[in-house]
C-alpha positions as CSV (number, residue, x, y, z in Angstrom):
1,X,-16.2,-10.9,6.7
2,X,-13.6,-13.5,7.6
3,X,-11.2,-14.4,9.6
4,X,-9.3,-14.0,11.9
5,X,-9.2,-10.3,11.8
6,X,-5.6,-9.4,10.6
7,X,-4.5,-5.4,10.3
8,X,-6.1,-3.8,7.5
9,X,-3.8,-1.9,5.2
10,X,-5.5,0.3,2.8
11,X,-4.3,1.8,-0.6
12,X,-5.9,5.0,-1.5
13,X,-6.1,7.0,-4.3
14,X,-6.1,7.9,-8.1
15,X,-4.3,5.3,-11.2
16,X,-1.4,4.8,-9.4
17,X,-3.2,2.9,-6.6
18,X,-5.9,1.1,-9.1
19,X,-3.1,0.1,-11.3
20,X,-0.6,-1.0,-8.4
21,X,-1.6,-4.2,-8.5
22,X,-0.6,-5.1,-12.0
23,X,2.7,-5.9,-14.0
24,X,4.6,-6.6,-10.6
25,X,2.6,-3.3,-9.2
26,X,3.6,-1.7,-5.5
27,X,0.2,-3.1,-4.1
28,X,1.1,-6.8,-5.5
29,X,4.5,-6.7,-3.8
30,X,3.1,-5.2,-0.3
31,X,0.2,-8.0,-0.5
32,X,3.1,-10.7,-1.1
33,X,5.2,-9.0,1.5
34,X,2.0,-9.3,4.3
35,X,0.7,-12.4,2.9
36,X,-0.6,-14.4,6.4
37,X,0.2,-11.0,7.9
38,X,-2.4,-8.3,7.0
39,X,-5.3,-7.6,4.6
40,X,-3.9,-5.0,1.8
41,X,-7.2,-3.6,0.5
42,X,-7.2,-1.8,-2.9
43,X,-9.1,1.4,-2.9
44,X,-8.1,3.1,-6.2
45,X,-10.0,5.2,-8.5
46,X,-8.6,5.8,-12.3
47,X,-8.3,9.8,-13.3
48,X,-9.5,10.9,-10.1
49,X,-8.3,14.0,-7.9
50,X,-8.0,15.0,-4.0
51,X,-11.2,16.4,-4.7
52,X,-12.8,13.5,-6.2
53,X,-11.3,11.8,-2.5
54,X,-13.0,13.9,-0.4
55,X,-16.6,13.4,-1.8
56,X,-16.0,9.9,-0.9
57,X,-14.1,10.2,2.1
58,X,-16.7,9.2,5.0
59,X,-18.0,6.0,3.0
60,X,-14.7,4.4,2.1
61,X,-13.3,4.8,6.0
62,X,-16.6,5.7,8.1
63,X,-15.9,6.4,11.2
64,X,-18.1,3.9,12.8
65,X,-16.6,0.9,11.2
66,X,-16.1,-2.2,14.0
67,X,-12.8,-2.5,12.3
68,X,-10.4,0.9,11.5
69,X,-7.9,0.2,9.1
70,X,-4.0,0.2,11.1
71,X,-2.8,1.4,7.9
72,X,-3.1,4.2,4.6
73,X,-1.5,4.6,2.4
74,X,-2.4,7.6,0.3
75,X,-1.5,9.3,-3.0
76,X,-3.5,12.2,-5.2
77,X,-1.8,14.3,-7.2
78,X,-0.9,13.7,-10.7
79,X,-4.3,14.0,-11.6
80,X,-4.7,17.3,-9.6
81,X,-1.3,18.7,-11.0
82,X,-2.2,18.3,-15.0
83,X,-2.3,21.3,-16.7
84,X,-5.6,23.0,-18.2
85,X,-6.3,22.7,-21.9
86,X,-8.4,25.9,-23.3
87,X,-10.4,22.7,-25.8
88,X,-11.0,20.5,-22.8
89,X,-12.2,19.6,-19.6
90,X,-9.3,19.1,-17.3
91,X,-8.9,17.8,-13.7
92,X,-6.7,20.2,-12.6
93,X,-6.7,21.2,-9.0
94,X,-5.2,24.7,-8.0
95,X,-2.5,24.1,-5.5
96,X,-4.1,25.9,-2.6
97,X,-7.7,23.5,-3.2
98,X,-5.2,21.1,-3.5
99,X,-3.0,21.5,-0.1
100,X,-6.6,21.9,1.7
101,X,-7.6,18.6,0.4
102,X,-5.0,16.1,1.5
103,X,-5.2,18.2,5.2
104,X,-8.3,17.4,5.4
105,X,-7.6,13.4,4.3
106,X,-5.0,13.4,7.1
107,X,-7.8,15.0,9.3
108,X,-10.3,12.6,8.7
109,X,-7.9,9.7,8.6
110,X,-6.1,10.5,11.7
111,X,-9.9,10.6,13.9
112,X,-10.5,6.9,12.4
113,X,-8.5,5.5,15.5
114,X,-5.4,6.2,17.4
115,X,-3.8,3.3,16.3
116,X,-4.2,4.2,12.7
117,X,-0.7,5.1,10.7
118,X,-1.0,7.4,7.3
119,X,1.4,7.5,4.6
120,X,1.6,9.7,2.1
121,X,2.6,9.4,-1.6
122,X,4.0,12.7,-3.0
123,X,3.8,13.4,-6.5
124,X,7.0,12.9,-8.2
125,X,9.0,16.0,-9.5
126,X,9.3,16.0,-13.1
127,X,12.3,14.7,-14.5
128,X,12.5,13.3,-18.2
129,X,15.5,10.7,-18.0
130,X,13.5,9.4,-14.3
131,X,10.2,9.4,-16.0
132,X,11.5,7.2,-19.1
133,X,13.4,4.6,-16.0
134,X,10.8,4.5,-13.2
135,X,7.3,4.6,-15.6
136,X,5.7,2.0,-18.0
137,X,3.9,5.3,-20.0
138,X,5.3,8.6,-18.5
139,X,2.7,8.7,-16.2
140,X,1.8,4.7,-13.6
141,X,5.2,3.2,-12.4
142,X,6.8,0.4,-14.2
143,X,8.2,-2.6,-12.7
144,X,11.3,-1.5,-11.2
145,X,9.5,1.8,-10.1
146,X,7.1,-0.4,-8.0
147,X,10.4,-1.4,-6.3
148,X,11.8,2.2,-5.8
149,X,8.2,2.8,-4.1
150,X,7.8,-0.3,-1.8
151,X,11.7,0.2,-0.9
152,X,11.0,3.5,0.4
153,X,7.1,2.2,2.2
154,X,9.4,-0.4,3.8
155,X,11.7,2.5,5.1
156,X,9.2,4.3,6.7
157,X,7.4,1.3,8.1
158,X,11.2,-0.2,9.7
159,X,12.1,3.3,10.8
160,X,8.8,4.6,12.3
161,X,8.5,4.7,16.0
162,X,4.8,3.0,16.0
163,X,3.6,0.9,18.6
164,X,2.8,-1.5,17.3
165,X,5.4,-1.7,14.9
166,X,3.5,-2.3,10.9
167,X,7.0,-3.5,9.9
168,X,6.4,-7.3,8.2
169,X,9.5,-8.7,10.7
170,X,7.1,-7.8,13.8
171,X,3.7,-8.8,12.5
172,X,2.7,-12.0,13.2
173,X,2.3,-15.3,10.8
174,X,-0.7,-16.6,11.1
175,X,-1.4,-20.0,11.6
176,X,2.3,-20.5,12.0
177,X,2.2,-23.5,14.3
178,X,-0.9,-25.3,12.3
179,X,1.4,-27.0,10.0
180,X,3.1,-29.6,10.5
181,X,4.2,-32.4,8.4
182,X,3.3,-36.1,9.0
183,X,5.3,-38.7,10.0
184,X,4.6,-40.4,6.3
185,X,5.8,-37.1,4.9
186,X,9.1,-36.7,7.0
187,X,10.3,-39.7,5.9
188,X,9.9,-38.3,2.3
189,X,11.9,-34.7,3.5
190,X,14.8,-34.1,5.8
191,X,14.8,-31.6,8.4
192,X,16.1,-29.1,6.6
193,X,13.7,-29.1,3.6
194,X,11.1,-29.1,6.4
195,X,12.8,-26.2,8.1
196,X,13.2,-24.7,4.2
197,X,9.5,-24.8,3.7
198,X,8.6,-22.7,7.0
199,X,10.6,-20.4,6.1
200,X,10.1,-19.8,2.5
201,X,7.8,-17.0,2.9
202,X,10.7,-15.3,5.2
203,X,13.4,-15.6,2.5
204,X,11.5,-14.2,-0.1
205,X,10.3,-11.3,2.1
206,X,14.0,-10.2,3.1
207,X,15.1,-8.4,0.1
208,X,12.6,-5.7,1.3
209,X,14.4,-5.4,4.6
């Protein structure tokens, strides 16, 4: 481990959480958005179901960790939603088996720690024109779907009455007060390229408002 201990926000789930953290993925933007504000952890698992969660369940957030995560994130459900094919194997998950399994996430999730927030992920209606705009190959979000998904994270996080609030604006930076420029240096650079490069961070972070 290393420190100092920031919030732990955790991605779980199937492709779409694997895969969110390439070609300007969801998870890349939420780690650049909480960069020197909390840990996003990656816990994604290509072609898998809720069912293929639950197995796992108790060793990717035991209950006895020293640290509970103060965020998940969690999406299954393309993967449980495909339809069966008579000459294969499919990973289909009957809507009732399925509706069990993410309870019982939220179940497990929500005993981790009173101070630990879920979201979920639903599984996108399907819509041919949105499907050709939002994803890279009908099936893990392309660039500007990344957006649509971290636009609407960012709503829930701003609008959620948590205390503490997970919104980036009321997190911490850390370190904030470490830097600071020598007097060699400030003769180089005004005060406002100073003030330009403590907040550059801030500037890039407010189109996610």
């Amino acid at each position: 481990m290393v420190g100092p201990i920031r919030p732990q926000f955790v991605l779980f789930g199937s492709s779409i959480v694997q895969l969110s953290y390439s070609d300007e993925g969801w998870g890349a933007i939420l780690a650049d958005i909480y960069a020197r504000k909390a840990d996003v952890l990656l816990r994604g698992y290509n072609g898998w179901t809720s069912r293929h969660a639950l197995q796992v369940l108790d060793q990717v957030f035991p209950k006895d960790a020293a640290v509970q995560p103060s965020l998940v994130i969690v999406y299954f459900g393309g993967n449980d939603s495909m339809r069966s094919h008579p000459s294969a194997v499919s990973p289909q998950v009957p809507l009732p088996e399925y509706v069990e399994n993410m309870r019982n996430i939220a179940i497990h999730l929500k005993s981790l720690s009173e101070k630990t927030r879920i979201i979920f992920l639903s599984a996108p209606p399907v819509n041919g024109a949105k499907i050709r705009e939002i994803y890279r190959d009908g099936i893990h979000f392309s660039a500007e779907g990344s957006k649509i998904v971290v636009k609407e994270i960012m709503k829930v996080l701003r609008e959620a009455d948590w205390e503490p609030s997970l919104h980036w604006k009321s997190l911490p930076i850390e370190f904030e007060q470490v830097f600071v420029p020598e007097a060699e240096f400030r003769e180089i650079l005004d005060e406002k390229t100073i003030l330009k490069l403590s907040e550059a961070n801030f500037l890039r972070q407010m189109k996610w408002e």
